[in-house]
N, C-alpha and C positions, 0 to 999 in steps of 0.2 A: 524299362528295367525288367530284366526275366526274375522268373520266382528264384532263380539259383542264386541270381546276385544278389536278389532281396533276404535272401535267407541267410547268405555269408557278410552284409552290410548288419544284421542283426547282430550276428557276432563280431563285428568289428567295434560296434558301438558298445556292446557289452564290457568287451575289454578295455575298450578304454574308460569306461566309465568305472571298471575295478580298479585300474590301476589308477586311478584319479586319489580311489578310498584306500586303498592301501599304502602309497606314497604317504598319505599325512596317519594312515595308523602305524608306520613304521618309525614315520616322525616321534608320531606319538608315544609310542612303546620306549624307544631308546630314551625321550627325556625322563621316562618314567623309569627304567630300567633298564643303563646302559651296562649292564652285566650280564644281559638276557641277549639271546640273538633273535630275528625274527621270528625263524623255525621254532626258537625254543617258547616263546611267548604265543604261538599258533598251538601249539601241544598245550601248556596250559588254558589257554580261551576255550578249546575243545574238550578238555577235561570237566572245566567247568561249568562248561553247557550241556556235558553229557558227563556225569559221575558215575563209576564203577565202569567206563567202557575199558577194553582189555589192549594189551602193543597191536592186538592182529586188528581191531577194530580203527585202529589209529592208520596203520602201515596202508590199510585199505581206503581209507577216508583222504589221507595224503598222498599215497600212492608214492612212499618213501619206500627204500629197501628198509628190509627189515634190522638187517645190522647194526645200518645207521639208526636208527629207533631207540636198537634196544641200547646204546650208547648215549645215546641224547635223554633219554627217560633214567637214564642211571645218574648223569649230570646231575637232573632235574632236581632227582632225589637225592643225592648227596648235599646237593645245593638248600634242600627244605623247602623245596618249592611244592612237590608231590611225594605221594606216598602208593606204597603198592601193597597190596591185600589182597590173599587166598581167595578164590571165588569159592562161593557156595556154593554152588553145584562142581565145579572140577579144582579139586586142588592146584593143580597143572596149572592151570592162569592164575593171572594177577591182575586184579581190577586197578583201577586207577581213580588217584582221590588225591584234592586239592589239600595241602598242609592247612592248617591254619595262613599261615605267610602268606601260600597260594593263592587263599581265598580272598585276602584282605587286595592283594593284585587283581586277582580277576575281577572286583566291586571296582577300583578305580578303573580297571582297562575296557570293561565294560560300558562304564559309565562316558570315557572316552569316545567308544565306536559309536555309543548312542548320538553323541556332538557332533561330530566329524560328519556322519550320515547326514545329520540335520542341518547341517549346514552346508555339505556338498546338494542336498533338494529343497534346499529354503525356499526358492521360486517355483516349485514344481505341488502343488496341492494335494493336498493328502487326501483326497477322493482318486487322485490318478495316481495319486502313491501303490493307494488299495488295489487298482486294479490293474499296475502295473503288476503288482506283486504277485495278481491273481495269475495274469499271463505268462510270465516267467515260469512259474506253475505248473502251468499247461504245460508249457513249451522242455522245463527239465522231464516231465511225463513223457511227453515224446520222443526225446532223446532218447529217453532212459530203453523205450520200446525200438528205437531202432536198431535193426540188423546191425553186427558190426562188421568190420572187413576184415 
């Protein structure tokens, strides 16, 4: 096997090992909240995990157009799901913050990803959990450094 194909067998595994966890958190989300679409429950888990981040911090992290964003974040809010607030340093943004509502969803949906994780690596031990995780690590580091085309 050459390192090219070892390095693209890396990512083949990856992916299918996400789309493993995300089939049952999609699962998951809709018995939880079949009012919410996936997109729109990935904007709140990120919300949640990161409060006060701003559309442009979102639009970049998801790599969504922006339009659609700011459409889907207006939803949101109408919905009572999120809430938008003046940044303190530039009027001009608008940070992002889970409602009350939001919040009480992101405990349970959170508490879901934790299950789902755990149970998609039940067999796989948490000493090589660690350093799978440590490696992944690495390896988004490198990416992150490499040239793009």
């Amino acid at each position: 096997m050459t390192s090219s194909s070892l390095s693209a067998d890396v990512f083949e595994v990856l992916h299918d090992l996400l789309h493993l966890f995300r089939n049952r958190l999609m699962a998951a989300s809709q018995a939880a909240t079949p009012d919410l679409t996936f997109n729109e429950v990935r904007i709140l888990m990120q919300t949640g995990r990161h409060p006060g981040l701003t559309q442009k911090d979102l639009v970049a992290r998801s790599h969504t157009d922006k339009a659609q964003m700011a459409r889907t974040l207006s939803q949101l809010q109408d919905k009572g799901w999120l809430l938008r607030t003046p940044s303190a340093d530039d009027k001009r943004l608008r940070c992002l913050h889970l409602s009350e509502r939001g919040q009480a969803l992101f405990a349970e949906l959170q508490a879901q990803r934790e299950q789902i994780a755990g149970e998609l690596l039940n067999h796989f031990p948490q000493p090589l959990q660690q350093q799978l995780l440590q490696l992944l690590s690495q390896a988004r580091s490198s990416a992150r450094e490499a040239p793009s085309r």
